[in-house]
Backbone bond lengths (Angstrom), bond angles and torsions (degrees), N, CA, C in turn:
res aa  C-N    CA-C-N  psi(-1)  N-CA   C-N-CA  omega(-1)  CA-C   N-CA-C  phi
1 X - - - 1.451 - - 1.520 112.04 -
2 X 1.608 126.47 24.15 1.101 125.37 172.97 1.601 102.48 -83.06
3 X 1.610 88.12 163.28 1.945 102.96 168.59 1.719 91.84 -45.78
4 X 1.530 86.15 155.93 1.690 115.05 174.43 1.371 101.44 -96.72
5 X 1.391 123.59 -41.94 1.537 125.33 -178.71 1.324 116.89 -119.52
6 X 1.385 102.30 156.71 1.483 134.50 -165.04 1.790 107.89 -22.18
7 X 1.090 103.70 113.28 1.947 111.64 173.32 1.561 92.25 -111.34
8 X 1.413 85.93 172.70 1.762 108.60 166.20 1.782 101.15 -98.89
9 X 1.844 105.90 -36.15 1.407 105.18 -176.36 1.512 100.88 -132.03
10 X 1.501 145.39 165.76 1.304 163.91 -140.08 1.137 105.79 -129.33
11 X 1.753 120.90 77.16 1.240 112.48 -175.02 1.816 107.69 -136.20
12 X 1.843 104.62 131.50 1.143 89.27 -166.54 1.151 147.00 -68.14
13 X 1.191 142.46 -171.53 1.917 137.21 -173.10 1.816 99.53 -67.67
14 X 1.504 113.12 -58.52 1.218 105.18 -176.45 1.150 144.37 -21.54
15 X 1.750 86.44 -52.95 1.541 117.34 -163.79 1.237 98.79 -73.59
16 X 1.839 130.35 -42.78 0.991 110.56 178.80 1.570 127.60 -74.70
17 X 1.570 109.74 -29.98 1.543 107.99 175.24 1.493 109.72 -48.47
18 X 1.864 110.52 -43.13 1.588 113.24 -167.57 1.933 110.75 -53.15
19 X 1.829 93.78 -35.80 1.539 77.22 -155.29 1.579 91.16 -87.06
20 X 1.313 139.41 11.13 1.724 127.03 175.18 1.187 90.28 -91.95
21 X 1.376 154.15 -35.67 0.931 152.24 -178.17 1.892 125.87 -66.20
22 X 1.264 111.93 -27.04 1.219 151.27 158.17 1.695 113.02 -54.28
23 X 1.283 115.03 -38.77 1.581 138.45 -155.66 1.823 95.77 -120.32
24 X 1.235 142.30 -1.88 1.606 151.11 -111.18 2.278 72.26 -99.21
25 X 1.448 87.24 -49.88 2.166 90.03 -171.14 1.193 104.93 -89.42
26 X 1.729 134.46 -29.60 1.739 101.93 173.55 1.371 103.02 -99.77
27 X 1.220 102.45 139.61 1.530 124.54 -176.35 1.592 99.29 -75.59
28 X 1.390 128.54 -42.68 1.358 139.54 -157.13 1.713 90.22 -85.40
29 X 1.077 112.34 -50.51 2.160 99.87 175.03 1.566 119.23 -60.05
30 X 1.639 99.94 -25.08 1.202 85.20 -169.15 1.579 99.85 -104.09
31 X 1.319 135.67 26.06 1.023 152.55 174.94 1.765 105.45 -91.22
32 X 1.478 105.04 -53.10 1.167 117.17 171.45 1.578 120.77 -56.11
33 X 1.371 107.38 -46.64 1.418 108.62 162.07 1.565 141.66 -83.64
34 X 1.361 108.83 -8.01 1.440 117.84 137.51 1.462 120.85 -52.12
35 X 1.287 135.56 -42.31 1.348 141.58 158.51 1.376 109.26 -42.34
36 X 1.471 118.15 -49.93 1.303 121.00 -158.94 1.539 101.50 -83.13
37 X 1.108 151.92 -10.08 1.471 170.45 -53.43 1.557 97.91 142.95
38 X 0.699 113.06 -56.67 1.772 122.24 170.38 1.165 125.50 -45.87
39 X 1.683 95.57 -52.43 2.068 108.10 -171.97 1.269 98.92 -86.31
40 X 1.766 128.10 -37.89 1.291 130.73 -174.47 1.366 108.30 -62.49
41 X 1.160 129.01 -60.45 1.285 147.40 -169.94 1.444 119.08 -80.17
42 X 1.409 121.22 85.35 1.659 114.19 -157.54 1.513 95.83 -86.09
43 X 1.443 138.24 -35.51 1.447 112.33 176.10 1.412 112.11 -106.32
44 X 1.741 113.36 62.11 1.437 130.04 166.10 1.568 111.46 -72.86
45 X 1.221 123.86 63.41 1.585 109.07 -166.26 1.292 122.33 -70.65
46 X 1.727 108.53 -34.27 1.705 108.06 166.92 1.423 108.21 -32.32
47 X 1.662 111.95 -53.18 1.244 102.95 -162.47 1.476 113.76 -92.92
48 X 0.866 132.59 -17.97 1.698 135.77 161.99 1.714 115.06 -44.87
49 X 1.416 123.39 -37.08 1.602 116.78 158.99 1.400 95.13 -39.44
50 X 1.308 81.93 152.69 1.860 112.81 141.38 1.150 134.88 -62.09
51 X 1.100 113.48 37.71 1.768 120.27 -172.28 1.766 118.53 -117.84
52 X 1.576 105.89 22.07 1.256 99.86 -165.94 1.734 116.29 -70.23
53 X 1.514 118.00 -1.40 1.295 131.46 -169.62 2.232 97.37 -87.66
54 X 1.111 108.01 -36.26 1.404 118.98 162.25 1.794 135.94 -84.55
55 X 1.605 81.19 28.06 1.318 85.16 169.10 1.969 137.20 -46.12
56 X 1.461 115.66 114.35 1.354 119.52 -159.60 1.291 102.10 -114.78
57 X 1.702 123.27 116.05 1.733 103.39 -174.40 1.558 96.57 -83.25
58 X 1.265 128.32 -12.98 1.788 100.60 -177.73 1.419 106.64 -92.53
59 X 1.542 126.93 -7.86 1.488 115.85 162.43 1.341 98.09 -63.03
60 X 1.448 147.74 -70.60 1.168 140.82 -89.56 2.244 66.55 -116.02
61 X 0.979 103.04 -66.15 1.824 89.11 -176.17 1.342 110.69 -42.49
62 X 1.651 129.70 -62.35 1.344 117.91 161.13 1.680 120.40 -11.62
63 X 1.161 120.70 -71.77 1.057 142.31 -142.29 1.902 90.37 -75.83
64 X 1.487 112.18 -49.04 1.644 114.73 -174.77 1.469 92.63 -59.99
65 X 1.838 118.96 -37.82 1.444 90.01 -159.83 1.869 119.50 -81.07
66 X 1.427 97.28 -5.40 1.216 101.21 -173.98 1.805 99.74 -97.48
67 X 0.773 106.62 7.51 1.600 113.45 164.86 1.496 120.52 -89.51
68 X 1.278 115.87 -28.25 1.383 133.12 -144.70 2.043 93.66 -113.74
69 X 1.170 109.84 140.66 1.603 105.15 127.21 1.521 130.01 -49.62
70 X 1.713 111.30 89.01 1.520 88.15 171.62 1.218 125.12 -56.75
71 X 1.330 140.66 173.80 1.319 120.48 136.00 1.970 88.18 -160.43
72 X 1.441 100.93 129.96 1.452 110.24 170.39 1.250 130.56 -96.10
């Protein structure tokens, strides 16, 4: 259940759906952790635009799951 593509560190899908999900009402944490998502994740391109003021949690989950091996 690790990322499918290129990290700096090996961290699983869960953990990341859990902690955006965690962040779902402050816009400003989960702003912060889009950052953190950014540096970890070097071919994060959703998040590499300029769009961090339009933050969308079902793009940005979309986007992990089509990044990811799902598996439920």
């Amino acid at each position: 259940m690790n990322a499918s593509f290129k990290t700096k560190y090996s961290i699983p899908k869960i953990v990341l759906l859990n902690e955006i999900n965690k962040k779902k009402n402050n816009i400003e944490r989960k702003k912060r952790y889009i950052e953190f998502l950014k540096y970890v994740y070097t071919d994060f391109d959703l998040l590499n635009n300029e769009q961090d003021d339009l933050i969308n949690e079902k793009i940005i989950l979309n986007s992990l799951q089509l990044r990811f091996n799902v598996e439920d």
